[in-house]
C-alpha positions in Angstrom: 0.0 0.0 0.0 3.0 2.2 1.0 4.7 1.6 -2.4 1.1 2.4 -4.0 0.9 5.6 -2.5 4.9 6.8 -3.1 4.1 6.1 -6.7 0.8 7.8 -7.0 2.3 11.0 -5.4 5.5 11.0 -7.4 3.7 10.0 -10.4 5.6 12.8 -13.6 3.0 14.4 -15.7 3.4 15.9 -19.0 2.8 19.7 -20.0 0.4 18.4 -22.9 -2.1 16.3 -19.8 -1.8 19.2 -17.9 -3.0 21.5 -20.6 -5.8 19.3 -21.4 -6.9 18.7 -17.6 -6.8 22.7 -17.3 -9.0 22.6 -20.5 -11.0 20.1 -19.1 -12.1 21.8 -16.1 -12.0 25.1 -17.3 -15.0 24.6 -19.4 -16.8 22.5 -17.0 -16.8 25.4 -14.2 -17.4 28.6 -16.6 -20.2 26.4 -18.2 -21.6 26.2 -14.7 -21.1 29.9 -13.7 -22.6 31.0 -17.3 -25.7 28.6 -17.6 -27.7 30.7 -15.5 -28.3 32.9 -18.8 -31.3 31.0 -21.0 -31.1 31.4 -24.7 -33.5 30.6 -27.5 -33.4 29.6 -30.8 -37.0 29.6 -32.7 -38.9 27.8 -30.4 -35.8 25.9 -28.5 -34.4 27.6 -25.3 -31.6 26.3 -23.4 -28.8 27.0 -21.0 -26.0 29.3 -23.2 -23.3 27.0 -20.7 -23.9 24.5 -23.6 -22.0 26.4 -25.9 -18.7 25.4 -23.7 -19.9 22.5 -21.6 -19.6 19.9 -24.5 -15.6 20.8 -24.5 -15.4 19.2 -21.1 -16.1 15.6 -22.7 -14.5 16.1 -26.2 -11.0 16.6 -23.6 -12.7 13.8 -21.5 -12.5 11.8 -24.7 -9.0 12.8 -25.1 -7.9 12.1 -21.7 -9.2 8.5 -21.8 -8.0 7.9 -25.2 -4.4 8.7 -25.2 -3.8 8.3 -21.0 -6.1 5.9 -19.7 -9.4 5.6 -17.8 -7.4 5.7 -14.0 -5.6 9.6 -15.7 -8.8 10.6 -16.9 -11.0 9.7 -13.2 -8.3 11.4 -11.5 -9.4 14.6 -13.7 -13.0 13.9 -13.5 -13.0 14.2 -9.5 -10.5 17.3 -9.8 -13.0 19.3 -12.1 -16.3 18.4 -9.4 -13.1 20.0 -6.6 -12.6 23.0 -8.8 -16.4 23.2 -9.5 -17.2 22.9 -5.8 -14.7 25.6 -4.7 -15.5 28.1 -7.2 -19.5 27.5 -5.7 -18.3 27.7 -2.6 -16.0 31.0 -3.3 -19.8 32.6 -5.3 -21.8 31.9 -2.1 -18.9 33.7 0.0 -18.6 36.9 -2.6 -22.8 36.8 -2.3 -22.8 37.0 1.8 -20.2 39.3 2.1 -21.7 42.8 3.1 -21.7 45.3 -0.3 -19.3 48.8 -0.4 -22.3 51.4 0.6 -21.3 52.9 -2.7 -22.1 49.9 -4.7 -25.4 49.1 -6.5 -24.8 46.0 -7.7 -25.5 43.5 -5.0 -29.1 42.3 -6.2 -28.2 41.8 -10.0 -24.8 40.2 -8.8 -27.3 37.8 -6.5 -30.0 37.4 -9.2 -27.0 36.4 -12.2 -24.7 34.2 -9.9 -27.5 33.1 -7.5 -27.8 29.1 -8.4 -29.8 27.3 -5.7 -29.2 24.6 -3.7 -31.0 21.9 -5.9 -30.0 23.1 -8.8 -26.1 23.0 -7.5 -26.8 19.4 -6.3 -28.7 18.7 -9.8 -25.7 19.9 -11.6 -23.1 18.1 -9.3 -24.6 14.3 -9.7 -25.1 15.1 -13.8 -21.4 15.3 -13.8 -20.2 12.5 -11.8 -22.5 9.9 -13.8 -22.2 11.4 -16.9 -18.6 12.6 -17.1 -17.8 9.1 -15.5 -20.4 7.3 -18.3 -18.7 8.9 -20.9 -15.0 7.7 -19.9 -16.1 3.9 -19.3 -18.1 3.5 -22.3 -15.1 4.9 -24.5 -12.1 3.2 -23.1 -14.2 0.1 -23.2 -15.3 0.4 -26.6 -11.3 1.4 -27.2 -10.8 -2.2 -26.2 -13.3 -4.0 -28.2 -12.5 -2.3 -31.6 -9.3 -2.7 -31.3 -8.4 1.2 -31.2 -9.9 1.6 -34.3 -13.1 3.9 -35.2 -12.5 6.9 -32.8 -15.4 8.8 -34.3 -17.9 5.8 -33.1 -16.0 5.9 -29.6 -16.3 9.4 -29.2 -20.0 9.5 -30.5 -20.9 6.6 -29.1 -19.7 7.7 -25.3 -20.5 11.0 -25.3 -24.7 9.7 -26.9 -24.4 7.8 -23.0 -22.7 10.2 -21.2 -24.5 13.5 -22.2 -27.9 11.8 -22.4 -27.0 10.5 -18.7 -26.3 14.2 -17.5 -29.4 15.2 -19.2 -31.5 12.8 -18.0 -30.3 13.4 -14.4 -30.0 17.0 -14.3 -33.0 18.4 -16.0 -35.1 15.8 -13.8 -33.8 16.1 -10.3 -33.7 19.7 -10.6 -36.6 20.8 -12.4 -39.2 17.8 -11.4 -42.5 19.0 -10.2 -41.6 22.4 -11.2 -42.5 21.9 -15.0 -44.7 19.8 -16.9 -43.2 16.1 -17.7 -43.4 16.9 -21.7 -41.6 20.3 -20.8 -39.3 18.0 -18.6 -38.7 15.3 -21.5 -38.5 18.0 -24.1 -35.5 20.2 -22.0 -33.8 16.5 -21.4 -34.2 15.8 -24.8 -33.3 19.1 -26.6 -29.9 19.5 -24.4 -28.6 15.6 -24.9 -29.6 16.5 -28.7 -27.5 19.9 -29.0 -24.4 18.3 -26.7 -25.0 15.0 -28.9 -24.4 17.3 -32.2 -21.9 19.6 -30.5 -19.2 16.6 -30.5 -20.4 15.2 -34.0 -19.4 18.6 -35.7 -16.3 19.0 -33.7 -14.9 14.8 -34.2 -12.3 16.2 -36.5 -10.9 18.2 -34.1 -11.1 15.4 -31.6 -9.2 13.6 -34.3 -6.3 16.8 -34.6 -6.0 16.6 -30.7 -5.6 12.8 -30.2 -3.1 12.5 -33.2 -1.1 15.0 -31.9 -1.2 13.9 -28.2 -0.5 10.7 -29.2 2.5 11.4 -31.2 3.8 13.6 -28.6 3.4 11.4 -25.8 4.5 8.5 -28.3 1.1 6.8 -25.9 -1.7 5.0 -26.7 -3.2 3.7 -23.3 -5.2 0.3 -23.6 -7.7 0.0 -20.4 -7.4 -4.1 -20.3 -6.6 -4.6 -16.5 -7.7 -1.0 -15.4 -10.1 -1.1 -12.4 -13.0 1.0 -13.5 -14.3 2.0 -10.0 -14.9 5.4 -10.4 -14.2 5.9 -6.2 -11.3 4.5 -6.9 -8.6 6.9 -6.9 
């Protein structure tokens, strides 16, 4: 256990995993910070944090494909650290007593003001999905081979996003809404993510080849222990 431990602590990583890990989880808490703004397209409104949420699993993909599942869960539970201090650090700047001068307190409460099941809502989407999306495609990684990245990367994130749909627009907006305006938000967002990383595979392609070349690493999951407590 000892030797487990020395290794995990003195374990080297690369500038490149730490770039995508920053990417990771810089999109993941701004998403969550700027989702509090609806948008609307024709007669479809959603969450603007979609625009940057889907970039959390196209470098979720990346992270599993070139380092491995055990790299990428040790990001996962970062991000939902980072995402829980930077809540944390909102509720602070929101209690703290305003300048006398300054009129901005209420809008500053109103825009930033995410409550509690909504934060708890957003919190579990993550964890199942982000952790959905990394099984599912270093599995599938194994069974084809390593071949057919676009169907791994589709294929996950269909799983994963419709997982963080599913949970978060029904544990935070159940018996507030009407269950076909429930189905229809869960739908519409795993739709839009869904699409999001369908458009942007070839870049997924760009950043894998060139991670992998790097790195000179292609990680195979075959005896990885996918517990996702398991850290």
């Amino acid at each position: 256990m000892e030797n487990k431990q020395v290794d995990w602590i003195n374990e080297k990583y690369s500038i490149w995993f730490v770039i995508a890990a920053g990417i990771f989880i810089t999109s993941l808490v701004v998403a969550n910070i700027i989702s509090v703004k609806l948008t609307q397209f024709g007669a479809l409104v959603f969450p603007v944090g979609v625009v940057i949420f889907p970039v959390s699993y196209i470098f979720g993909d990346v992270l599993t494909e070139v380092y491995g599942f055990s790299r990428a869960r040790r990001v996962i539970w970062l991000g939902f650290l980072c995402n829980l201090l930077a809540v944390l650090a909102i509720k602070a700047a929101q209690a703290l007593p305003p300048a006398s001068f300054w009129e901005g307190q209420n809008a500053f409460i109103d825009t930033l003001g995410n409550t509690p099941r909504l934060l708890f809502a957003s919190f579990i989407a993550y964890l199942f999905g982000e952790f959905a999306n990394s099984i599912v495609l270093a599995k599938m990684k194994i069974f084809t081979g390593g071949k057919y990245l676009w169907m791994r990367t589709i294929g996950s994130t269909l799983v994963g996003e419709g997982l963080d749909s599913l949970i978060f627009i029904t544990v935070a907006f159940f018996g507030l809404i009407p269950t076909s305006s429930l189905v229809s938000s869960i739908l519409t967002q795993w739709i839009i993510k869904s699409a999001y990383e369908t458009v942007i595979t070839p870049v997924t392609y760009l950043v894998v080849n060139f991670l992998k070349k790097k790195e000179n690493l292609d990680f195979f999951d075959e005896k990885t222990n996918f517990n996702p407590l398991k850290i």
